[in-house]
N, C-alpha and C positions, 0 to 999 in steps of 0.2 A: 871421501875427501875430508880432509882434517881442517876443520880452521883453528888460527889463532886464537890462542885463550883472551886475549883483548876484543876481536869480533865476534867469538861466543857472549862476552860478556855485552858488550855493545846491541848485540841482537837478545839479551835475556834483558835489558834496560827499559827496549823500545816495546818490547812486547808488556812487560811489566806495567808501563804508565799506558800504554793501547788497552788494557784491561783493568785498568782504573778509572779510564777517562770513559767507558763503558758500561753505563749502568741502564737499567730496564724504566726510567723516567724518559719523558719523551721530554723537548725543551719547543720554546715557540708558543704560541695561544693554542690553547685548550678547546675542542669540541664541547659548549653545553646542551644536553639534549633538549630537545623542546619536544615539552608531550603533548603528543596527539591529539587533536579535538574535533570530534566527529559531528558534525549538522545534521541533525536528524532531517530526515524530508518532512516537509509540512504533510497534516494528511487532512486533505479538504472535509469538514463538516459534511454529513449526509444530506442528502436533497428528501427532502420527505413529502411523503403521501399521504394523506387521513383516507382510511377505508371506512364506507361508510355515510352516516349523517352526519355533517360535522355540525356543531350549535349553530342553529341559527339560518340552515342553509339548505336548498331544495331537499332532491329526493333524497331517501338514504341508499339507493343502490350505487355511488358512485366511488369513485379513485379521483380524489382534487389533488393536484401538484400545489403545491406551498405558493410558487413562485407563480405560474400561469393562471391556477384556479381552475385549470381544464383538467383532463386526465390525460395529457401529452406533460411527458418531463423529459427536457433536455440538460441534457451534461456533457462532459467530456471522457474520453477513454479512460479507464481506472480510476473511476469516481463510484461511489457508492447512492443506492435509492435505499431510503428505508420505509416502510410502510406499518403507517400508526393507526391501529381500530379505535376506531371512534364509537360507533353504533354497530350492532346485528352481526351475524354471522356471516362471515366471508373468508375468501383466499385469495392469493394473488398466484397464480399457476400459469408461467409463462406457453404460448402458443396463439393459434390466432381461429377466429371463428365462422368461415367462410357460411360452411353450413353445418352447423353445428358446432361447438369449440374442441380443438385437439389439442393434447398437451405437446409438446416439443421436449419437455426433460431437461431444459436449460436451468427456471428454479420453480418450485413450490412450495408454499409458505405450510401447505397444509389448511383445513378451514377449522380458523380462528374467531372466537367473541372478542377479543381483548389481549394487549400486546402489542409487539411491533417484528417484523423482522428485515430484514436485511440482503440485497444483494449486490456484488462489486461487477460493474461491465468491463470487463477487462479489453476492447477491441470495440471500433467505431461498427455503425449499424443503426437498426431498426427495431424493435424489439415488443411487439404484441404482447401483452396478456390480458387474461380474464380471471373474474370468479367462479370457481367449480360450482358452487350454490345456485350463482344468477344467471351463470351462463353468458349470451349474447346479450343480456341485458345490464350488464357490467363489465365494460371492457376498459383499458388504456394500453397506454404507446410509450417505450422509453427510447430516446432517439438519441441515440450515442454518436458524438462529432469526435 
């Protein structure tokens, strides 16, 4: 089909200013990004334990909780115990000592004079341990809510 050189040129006009009025700027308000800012999770202070004699304080065969002063420490799921030698040679080697003490393989610090180490209860519970050293005669309890 042939058009008119007047409607060729009418359709070469429209297209013309269609492709003028077309450029890659967008119009209207502008996206500004807002950067991201990440919260770290708090992470709870350790609940600590003196292995040992602490200054000033009965035997030296014991595990004192900070908080209690017994050798029971309670915390919550995903909290950390850490255990700081005070006095004499000891371990914390988790298991329990019915008759005679078993390890379990949960943690063991290893038998330590001096230092601290560290363990995270990931899942509520009950959790015995003792000193491989003292045996039954140095036991505590970490009791995870």
């Amino acid at each position: 089909m042939v058009f008119p050189r007047a409607a060729r040129l009418a359709i070469g006009i429209a297209a013309a200013a269609a492709a003028i009025g077309c450029d890659d700027t967008m119009t209207g308000p502008t996206a500004t990004p807002t950067p991201s800012t990440l919260t770290p999770t708090p992470v709870a202070a350790p609940h600590n334990v003196t292995v040992g004699q602490a200054p000033g304080v009965g035997p030296a065969n014991v595990f004192a909780d900070s908080v209690s002063g017994t050798s029971t420490t309670t915390i919550h799921a995903g909290e950390t115990v850490q255990w700081i030698w005070v006095s004499g040679t000891h371990s914390t080697t988790s298991g329990s000592c019915p008759l005679g003490c078993v390890a379990n393989g949960l943690w063991d610090s290893g038998v330590l004079s001096s230092g601290t180490f560290q363990h995270t209860f990931p899942t509520t519970g009950t959790f015995p341990y003792f000193c491989l050293v003292h045996g039954t005669m140095m036991q505590g309890t970490v009791v995870v809510q």
